[in-house]
C-alpha positions in Angstrom: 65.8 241.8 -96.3 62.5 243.6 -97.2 62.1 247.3 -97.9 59.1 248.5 -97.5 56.9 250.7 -96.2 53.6 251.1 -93.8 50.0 251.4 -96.4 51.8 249.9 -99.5 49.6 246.9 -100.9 52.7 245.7 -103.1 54.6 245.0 -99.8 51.9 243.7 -98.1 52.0 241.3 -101.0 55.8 241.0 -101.2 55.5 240.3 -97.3 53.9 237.1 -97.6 56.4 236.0 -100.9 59.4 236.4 -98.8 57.7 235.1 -95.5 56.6 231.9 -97.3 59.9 231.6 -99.2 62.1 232.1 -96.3 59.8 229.7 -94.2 60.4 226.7 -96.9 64.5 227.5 -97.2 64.1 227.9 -93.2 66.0 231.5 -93.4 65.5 234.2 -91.1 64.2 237.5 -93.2 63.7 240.7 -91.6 62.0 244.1 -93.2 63.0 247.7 -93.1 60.4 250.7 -92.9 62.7 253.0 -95.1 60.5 255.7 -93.9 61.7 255.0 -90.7 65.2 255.2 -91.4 65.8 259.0 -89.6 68.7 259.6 -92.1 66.5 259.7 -94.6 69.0 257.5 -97.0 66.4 254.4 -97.1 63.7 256.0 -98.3 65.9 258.3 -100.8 67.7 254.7 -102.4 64.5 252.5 -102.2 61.4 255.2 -102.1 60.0 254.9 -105.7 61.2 250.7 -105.7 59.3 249.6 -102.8 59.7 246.9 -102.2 62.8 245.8 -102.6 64.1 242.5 -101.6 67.8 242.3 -100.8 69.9 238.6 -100.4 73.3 239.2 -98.5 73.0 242.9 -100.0 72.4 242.4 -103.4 68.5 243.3 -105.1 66.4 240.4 -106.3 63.5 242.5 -107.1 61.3 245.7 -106.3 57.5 246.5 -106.9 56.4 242.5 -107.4 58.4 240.0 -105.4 59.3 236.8 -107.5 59.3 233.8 -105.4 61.3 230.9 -107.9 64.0 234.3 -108.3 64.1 234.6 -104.3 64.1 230.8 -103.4 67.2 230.5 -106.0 69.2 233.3 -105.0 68.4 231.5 -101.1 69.3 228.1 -102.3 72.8 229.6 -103.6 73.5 231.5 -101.0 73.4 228.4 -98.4 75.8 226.3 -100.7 78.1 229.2 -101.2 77.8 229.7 -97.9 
């Protein structure tokens, strides 16, 4: 999962990590505008971190996306899972 949000250049950036890193583990991904979320809640736990990128809940990383990190944490989820 990516946090982001709409006009932030690091998640433009952190978009294509995770699309590219997902693509070559051939994993879905999706991505959450967290100032969409109408709660507020999002944008209150992520705001000043965007983006974030989540694995089955927990954070790999916020402001710059690591690839390696995310492809490992991918790579252990699918034989734990």
């Amino acid at each position: 999962m990516l946090y982001g949000r709409e006009g932030c250049h690091l998640c433009d950036a952190a978009r294509e990590t995770v699309e590219a890193v997902c693509a070559e583990q051939q994993v879905a991904w999706a991505e959450v505008d967290v100032d969409a979320d109408p709660t507020g809640a999002l944008a209150s736990e992520y705001g000043d971190y965007v983006p974030v990128v989540t694995v089955d809940g927990v954070q790999q990383g916020f402001w710059q996306v690591d690839g390696a990190r995310l492809a490992r944490a991918l790579a252990r989820r699918r034989v734990s899972g």
